[in-house]
C-alpha positions as CSV (number, residue, x, y, z in Angstrom):
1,X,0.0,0.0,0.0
2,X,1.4,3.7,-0.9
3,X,1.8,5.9,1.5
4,X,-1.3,8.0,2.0
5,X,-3.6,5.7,0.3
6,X,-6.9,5.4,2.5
7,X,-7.7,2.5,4.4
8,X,-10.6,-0.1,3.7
9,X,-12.4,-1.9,0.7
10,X,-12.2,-0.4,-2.6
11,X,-16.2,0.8,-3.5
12,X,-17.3,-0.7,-7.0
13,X,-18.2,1.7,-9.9
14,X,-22.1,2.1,-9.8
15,X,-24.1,-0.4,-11.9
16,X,-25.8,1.0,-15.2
17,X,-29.1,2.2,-14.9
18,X,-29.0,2.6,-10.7
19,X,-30.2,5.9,-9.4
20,X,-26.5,6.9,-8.7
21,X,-25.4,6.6,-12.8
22,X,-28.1,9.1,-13.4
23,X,-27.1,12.0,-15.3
24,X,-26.6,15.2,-13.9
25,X,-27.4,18.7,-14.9
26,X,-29.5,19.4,-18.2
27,X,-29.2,15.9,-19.3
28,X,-30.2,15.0,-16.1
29,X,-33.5,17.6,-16.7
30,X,-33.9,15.9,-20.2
31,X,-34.5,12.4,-18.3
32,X,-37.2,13.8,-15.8
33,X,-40.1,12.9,-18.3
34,X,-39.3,9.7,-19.2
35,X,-38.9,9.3,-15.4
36,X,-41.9,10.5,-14.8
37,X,-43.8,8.4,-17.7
38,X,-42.6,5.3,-16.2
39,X,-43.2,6.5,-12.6
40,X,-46.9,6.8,-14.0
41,X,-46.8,3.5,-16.1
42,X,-46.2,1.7,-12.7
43,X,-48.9,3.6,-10.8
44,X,-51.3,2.2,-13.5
45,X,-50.7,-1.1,-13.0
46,X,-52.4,-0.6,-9.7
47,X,-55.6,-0.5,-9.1
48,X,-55.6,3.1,-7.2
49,X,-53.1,4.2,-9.3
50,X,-55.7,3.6,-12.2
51,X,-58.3,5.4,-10.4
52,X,-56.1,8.0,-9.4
53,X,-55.5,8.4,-13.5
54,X,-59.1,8.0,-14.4
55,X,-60.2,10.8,-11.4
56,X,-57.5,13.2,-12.7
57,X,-58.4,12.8,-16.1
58,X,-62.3,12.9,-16.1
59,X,-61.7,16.4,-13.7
60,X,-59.4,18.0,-16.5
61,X,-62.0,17.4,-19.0
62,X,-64.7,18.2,-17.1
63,X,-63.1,21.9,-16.1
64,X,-61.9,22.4,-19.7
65,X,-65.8,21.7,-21.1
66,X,-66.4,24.3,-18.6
67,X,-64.3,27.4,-19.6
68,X,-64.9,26.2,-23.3
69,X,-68.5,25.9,-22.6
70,X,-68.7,29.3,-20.5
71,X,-67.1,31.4,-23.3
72,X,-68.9,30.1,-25.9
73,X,-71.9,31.1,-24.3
74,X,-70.3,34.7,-23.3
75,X,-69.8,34.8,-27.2
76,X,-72.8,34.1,-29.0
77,X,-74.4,36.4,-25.9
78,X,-72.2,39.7,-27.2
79,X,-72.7,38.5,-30.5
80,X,-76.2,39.1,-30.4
81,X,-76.1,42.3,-28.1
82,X,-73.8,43.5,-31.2
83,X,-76.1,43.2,-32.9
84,X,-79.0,44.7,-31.5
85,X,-76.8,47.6,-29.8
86,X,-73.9,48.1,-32.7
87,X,-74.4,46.3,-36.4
88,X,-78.3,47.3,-36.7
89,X,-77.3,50.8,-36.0
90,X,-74.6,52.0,-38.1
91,X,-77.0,49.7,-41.1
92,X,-79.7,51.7,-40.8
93,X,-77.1,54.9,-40.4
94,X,-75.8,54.0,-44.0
95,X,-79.3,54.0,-45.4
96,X,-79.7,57.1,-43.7
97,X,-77.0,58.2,-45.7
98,X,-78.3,57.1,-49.2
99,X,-81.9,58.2,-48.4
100,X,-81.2,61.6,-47.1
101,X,-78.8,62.1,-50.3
102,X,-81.5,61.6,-52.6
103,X,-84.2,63.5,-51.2
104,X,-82.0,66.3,-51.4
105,X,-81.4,65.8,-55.0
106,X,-85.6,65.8,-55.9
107,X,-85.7,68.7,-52.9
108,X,-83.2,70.4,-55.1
109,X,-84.6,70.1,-57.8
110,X,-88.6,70.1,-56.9
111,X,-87.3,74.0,-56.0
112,X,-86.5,74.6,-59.1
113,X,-89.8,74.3,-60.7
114,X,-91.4,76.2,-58.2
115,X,-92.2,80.0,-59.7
116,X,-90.8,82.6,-57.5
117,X,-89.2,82.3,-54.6
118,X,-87.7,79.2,-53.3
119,X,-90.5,78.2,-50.7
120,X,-88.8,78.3,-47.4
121,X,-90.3,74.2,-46.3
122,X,-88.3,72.7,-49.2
123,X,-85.1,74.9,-48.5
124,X,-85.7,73.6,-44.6
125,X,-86.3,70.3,-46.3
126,X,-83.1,70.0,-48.1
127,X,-80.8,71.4,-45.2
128,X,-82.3,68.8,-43.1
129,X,-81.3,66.3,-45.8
130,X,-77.7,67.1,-46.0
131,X,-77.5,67.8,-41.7
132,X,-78.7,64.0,-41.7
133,X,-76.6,62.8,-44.0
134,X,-73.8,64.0,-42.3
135,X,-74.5,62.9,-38.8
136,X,-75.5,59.5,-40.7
137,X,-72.4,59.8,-42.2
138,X,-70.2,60.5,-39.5
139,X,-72.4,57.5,-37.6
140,X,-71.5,55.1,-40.2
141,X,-67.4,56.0,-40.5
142,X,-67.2,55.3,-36.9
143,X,-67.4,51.7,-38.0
144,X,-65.5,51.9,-41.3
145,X,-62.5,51.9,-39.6
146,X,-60.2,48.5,-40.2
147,X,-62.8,47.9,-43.6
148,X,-61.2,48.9,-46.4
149,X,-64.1,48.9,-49.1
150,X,-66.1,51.1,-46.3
151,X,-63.0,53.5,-45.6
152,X,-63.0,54.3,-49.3
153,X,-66.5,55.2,-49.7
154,X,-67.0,57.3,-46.7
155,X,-63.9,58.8,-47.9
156,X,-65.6,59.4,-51.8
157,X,-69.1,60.9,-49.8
158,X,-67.1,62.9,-47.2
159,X,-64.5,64.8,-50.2
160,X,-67.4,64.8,-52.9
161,X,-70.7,66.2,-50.7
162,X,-69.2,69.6,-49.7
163,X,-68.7,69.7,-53.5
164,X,-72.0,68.8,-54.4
165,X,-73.5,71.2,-51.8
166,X,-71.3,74.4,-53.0
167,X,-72.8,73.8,-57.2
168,X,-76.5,74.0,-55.4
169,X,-75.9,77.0,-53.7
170,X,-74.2,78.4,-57.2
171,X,-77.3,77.0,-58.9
172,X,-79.6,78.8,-56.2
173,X,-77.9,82.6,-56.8
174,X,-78.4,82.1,-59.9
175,X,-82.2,80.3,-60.3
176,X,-82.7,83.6,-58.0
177,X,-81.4,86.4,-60.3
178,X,-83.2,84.5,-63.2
179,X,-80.3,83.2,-65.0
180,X,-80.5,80.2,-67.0
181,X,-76.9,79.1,-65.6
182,X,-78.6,77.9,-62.6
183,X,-80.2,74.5,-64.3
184,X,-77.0,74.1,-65.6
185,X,-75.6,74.4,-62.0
186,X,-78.2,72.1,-60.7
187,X,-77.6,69.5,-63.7
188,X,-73.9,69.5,-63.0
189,X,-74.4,68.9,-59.1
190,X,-77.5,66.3,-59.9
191,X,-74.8,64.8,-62.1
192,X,-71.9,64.7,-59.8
193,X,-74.4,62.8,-57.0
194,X,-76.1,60.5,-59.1
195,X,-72.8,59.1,-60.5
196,X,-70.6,59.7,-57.3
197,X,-72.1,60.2,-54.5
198,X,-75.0,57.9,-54.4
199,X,-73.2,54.7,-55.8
200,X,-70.8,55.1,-52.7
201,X,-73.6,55.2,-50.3
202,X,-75.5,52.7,-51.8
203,X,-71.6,50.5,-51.7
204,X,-71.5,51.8,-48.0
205,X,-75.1,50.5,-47.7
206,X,-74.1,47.3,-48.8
207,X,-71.1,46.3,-46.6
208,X,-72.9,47.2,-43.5
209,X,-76.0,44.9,-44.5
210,X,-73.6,42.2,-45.3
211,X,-71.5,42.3,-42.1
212,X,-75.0,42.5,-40.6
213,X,-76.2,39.1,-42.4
214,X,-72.6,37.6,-41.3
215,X,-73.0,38.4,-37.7
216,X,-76.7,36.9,-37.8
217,X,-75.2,33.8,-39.4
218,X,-72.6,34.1,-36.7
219,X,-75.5,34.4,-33.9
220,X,-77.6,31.4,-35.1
221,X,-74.6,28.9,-35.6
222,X,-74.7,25.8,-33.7
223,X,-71.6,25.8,-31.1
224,X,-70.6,22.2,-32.6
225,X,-67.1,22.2,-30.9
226,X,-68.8,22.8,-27.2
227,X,-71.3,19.9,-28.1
228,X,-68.9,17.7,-29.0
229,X,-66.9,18.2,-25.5
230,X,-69.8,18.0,-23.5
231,X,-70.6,14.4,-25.1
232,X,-67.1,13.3,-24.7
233,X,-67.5,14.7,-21.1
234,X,-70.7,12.2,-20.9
235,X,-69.2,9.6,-22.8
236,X,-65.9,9.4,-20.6
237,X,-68.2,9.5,-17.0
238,X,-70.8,6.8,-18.4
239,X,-67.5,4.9,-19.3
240,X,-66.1,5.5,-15.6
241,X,-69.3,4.3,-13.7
242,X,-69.5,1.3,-16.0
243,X,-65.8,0.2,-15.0
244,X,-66.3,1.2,-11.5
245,X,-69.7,-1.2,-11.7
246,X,-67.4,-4.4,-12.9
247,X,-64.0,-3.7,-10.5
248,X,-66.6,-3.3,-7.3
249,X,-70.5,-4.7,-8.0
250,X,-71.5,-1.3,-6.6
251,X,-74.4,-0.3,-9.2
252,X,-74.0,3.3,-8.5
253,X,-71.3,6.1,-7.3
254,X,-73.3,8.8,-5.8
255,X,-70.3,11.2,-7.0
256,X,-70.5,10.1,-10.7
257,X,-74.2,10.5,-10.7
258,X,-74.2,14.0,-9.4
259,X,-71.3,14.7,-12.0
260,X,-73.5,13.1,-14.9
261,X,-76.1,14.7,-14.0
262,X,-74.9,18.5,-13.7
263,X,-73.8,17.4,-17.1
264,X,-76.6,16.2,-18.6
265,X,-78.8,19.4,-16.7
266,X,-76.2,21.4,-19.6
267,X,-76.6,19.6,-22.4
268,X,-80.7,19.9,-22.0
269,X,-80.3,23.4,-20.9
270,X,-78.0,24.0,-23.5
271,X,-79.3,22.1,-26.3
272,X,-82.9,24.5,-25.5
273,X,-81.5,27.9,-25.0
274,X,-79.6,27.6,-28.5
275,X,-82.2,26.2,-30.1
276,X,-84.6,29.1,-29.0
277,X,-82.1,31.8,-29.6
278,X,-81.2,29.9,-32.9
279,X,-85.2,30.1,-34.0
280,X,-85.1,33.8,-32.2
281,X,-82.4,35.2,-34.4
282,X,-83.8,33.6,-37.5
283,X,-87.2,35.6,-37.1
284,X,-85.4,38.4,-36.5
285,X,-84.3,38.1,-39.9
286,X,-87.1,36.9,-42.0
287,X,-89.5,39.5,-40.0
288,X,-87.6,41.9,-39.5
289,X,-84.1,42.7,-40.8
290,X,-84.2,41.3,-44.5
291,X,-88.0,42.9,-45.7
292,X,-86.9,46.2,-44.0
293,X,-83.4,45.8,-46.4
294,X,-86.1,45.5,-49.7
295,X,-88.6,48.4,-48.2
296,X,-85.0,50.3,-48.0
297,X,-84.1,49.2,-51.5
298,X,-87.7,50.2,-52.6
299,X,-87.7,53.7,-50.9
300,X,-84.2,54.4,-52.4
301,X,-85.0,53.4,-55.9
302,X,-88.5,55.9,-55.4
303,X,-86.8,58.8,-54.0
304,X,-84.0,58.2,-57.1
305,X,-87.2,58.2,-59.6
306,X,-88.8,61.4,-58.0
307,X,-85.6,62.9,-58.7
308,X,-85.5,62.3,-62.2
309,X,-89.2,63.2,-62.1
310,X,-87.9,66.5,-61.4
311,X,-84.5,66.7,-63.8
312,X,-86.5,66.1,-66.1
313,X,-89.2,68.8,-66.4
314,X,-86.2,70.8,-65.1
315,X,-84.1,70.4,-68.5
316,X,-87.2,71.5,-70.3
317,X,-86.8,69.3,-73.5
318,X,-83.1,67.5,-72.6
319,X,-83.9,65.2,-69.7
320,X,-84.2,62.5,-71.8
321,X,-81.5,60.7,-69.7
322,X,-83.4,61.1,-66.5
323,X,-87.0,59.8,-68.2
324,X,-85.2,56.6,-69.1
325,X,-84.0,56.4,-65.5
326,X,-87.2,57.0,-64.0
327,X,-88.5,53.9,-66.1
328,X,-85.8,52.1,-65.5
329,X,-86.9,52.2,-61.5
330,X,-90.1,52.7,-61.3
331,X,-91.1,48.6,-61.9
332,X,-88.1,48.3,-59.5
333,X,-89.6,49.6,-56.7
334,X,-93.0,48.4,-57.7
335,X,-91.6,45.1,-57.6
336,X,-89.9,45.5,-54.4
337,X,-93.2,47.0,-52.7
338,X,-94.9,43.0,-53.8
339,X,-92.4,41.4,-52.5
340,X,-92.6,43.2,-49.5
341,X,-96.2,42.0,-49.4
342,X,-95.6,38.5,-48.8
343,X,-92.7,39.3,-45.9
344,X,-94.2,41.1,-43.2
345,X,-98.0,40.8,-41.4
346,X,-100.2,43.0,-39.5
347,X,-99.5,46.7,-39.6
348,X,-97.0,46.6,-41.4
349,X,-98.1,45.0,-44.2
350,X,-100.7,47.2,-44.0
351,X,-98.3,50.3,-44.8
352,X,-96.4,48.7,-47.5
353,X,-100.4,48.1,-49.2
354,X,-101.1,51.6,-48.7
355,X,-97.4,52.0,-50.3
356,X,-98.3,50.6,-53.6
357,X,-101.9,52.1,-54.4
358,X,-99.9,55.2,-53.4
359,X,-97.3,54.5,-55.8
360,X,-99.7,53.2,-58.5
361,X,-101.4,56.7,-58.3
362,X,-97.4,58.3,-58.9
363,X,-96.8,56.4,-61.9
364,X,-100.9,57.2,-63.2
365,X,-99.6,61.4,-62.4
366,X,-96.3,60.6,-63.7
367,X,-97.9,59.5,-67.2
368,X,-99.8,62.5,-67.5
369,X,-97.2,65.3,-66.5
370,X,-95.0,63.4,-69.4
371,X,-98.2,63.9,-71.7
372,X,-98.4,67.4,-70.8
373,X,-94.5,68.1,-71.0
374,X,-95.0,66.9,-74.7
375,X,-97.5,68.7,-76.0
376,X,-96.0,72.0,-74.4
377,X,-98.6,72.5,-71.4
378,X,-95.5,73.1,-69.2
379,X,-96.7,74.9,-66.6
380,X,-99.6,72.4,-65.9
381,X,-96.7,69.1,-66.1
382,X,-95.3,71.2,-63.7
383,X,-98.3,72.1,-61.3
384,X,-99.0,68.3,-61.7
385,X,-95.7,67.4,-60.6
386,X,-94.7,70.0,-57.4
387,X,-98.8,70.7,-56.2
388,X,-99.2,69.0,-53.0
389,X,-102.6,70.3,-52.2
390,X,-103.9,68.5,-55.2
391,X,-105.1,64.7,-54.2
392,X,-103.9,62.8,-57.4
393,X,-100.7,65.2,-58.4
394,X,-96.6,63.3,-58.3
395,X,-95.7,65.1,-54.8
396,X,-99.2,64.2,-52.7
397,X,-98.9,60.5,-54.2
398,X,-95.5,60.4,-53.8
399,X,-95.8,62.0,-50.3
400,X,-98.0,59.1,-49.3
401,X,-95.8,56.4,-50.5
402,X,-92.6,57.8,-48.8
403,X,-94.3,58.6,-45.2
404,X,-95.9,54.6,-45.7
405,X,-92.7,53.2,-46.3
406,X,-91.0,55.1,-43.4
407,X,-93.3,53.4,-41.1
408,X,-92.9,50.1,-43.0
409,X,-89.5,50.4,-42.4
410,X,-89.2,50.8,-39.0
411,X,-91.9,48.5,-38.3
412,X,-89.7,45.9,-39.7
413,X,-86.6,47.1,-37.6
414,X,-88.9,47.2,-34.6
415,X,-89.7,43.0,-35.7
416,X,-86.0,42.7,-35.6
417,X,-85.2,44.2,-32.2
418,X,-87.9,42.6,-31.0
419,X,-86.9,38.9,-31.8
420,X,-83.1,39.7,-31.5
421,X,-83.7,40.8,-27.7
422,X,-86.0,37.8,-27.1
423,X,-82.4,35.5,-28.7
424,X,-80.9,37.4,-25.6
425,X,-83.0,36.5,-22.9
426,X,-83.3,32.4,-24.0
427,X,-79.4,32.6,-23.5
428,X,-79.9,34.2,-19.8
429,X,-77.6,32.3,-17.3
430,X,-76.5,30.0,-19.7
431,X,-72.7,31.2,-19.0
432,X,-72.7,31.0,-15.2
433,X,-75.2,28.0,-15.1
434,X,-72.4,26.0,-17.2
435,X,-69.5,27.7,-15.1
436,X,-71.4,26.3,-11.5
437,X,-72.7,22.9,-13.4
438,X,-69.4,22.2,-14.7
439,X,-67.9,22.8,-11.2
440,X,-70.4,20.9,-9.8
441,X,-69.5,18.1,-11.9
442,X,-65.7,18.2,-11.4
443,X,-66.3,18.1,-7.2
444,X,-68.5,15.4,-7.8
445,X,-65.9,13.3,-9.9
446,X,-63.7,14.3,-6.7
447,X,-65.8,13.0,-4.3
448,X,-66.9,9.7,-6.0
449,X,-63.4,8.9,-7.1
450,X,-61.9,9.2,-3.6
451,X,-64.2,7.6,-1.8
452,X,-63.4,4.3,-4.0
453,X,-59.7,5.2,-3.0
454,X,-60.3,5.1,0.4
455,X,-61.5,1.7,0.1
456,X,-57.5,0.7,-0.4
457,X,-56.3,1.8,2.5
């Protein structure tokens, strides 16, 4: 032995695979799963161990189906408070928009024919026009933000109305002084809103109303994912119970009921709020939201036509243009008033009757002002056309169908707010109820698992 060499049996080199060869450091952090998976693979093979497993696992699934379940819920209720407090809005803000920009155009041009001074109810008429149509506006860019194809048409109304606005007041100085410049003035502006103006309101018009129609489809989906969890939930405690049954001849575990039964109180609970909102949402459509888009439609494409009513006694001889537009619309909006017909009940089919025998009489005045204009009676085409104490001239008739299909209109609006609020209420409590159910279910899984662990001890 060399000096200084210690005393007693040399210890042997530790075995491969004994605790004391493990690796240290990161390697030895890379070897904590694979310790841990066969720390768990021998826990299996026992009987507690398995239950252990099975308790852990049904709990997980359980709580998950529960936040997935709870948010799901929380979304389809903001979904439809969106609508009813945000997307209904800002669509009926963009038909604002369009509506208010046409009248002004007919106002505009209704003043025109009128001998004399410009009567002060149609200059109050037309600045109300344009002050709506800018608060509309405004109402409606709010939204437009992060949508492209809306930025660029609020953008086209907002740089393009002041324009529009400034030829008028051109066209009124000189209509006033008795120059003929002014119709030209008022062609020019008519011009610039019929081909600029309007189609971007009417584009604006029409992204609203189809983000409208998406969130609706949004509102009445089915939440398939949730469903599906839920029955895997049931599935896997059905499955427990049953294995539980076999390993101990106990029929029941008072636990696993209470969990399969908070369970199954969702699924019914569930499965009847969503199918109520679902039906809800859906009315608020069919009776509401898409007859008041074709009454909008149909008011737009009259307002459009009394406009070219106007142009065209106003170019005296050259609206040719305008009288092919005004025939172009005029079975348009007919059409859209039958249609109409066979979508909404009650009152407000009543209003969208009194619409069309109102609009019928137009189209009878309309003939005869156009028979008159011919054969050079000017002045009576044009009493025929502006008179509103007459009871069968264009402005009374045409008075009647506008005021009838404002009430139409938000008749039909009313029939969506009305079943849209209804979608809100069936979905009352759903979120908490599934939050406290699912909880519920989880202690339950708890309870009824331990109790068959204490049986090992």
């Amino acid at each position: 032995m060399r000096p200084g060499a210690p005393s007693g049996p040399v210890p042997e080199p530790p075995a491969p695979g004994s605790p004391s060869a493990e690796r240290g450091g990161f390697a030895g952090l890379l070897d904590l799963p694979v310790a841990a998976a066969r720390g768990l693979m021998r826990s299996v093979r026992t009987s507690p161990g398995r239950l252990t497993v099975i308790g852990v696992g049904l709990v997980v699934l359980v709580l998950v189906f529960g936040l997935v379940g709870t948010f799901a819920a929380l979304g389809k209720k903001d979904t439809i408070n969106d609508l009813i407090d945000h997307r209904e809005p800002l669509t009926a803000a963009s038909q604002e928009v369009y509506r208010s920009l046409s009248d002004a155009d007919a106002t505009s041009a209704n003043a025109f024919l009128v001998i004399g001074a410009e009567p002060a109810e149609l200059r109050n008429r037309y600045d109300l026009d344009i002050a709506r149509a800018g608060a509309a506006l405004a109402k409606a860019a709010s939204d437009a933000e992060g949508v492209a194809d809306a930025t660029g048409k609020v953008d086209v109304i907002s740089r393009n109305l002041p324009v529009y606005t400034g030829v008028i007041e051109r066209a009124r100085a000189n209509n006033l002084q008795g120059f003929p410049v002014g119709a030209s003035y008022l062609r020019e502006a008519s011009n610039l809103m019929r081909t600029t103006i309007l189609p971007a309101a009417a584009d604006l018009y029409n992204i609203d109303t189809a983000r409208l129609n998406a969130e609706q489809d949004d509102a009445a989906g089915f939440p398939w994912f949730s469903t599906i969890l839920l029955l895997a939930v049931l599935g896997a405690l059905v499955a427990t119970q049953v294995y539980l049954t076999r390993r101990t001849n106990r029929l029941l575990n008072i636990g696993l009921v209470v969990a399969s039964g908070a369970m199954v109180l969702v699924l019914l609970w569930g499965l009847v709020a969503l199918i109520v909102q679902s039906v809800l949402v859906g009315s608020g459509r069919e009776d509401g939201s898409h007859p008041a888009d074709v009454l909008v439609h149909a008011r737009t494409a009259a307002v459009q036509a009394r406009a070219d009513e106007m142009m065209t006694l106003v170019a005296r001889g050259d609206g040719t243009a305008y009288q092919q537009d005004y025939e172009h619309l005029a079975p348009m909006f007919t059409g859209m008033l039958k249609e109409a017909q066979g979508l909404l009940t009650g009152p407000a089919a009543q209003q969208v009757n009194t619409a069309l025998t109102s609009a019928n009489t137009w189209l009878t005045a309309h003939k005869d002002i156009r028979a008159q204009d011919d054969s050079g009676d000017y002045t009576d085409a044009v009493r025929k056309a502006v008179d509103t104490s007459a009871a069968d001239s264009a402005a009374t008739a045409f008075g009647k169908l506008d005021q009838a299909l404002v009430t139409a209109i938000d008749a039909a609006r009313q029939n969506f707010l009305d079943d849209t609020r209804g979608a809100d209420r069936a979905l009352t409590l759903l979120a908490p109820g599934v939050a406290v159910l699912s909880v519920v279910a989880a202690a339950g899984v708890t309870i009824g698992i331990r109790d068959r662990l204490r049986e090992y001890r």
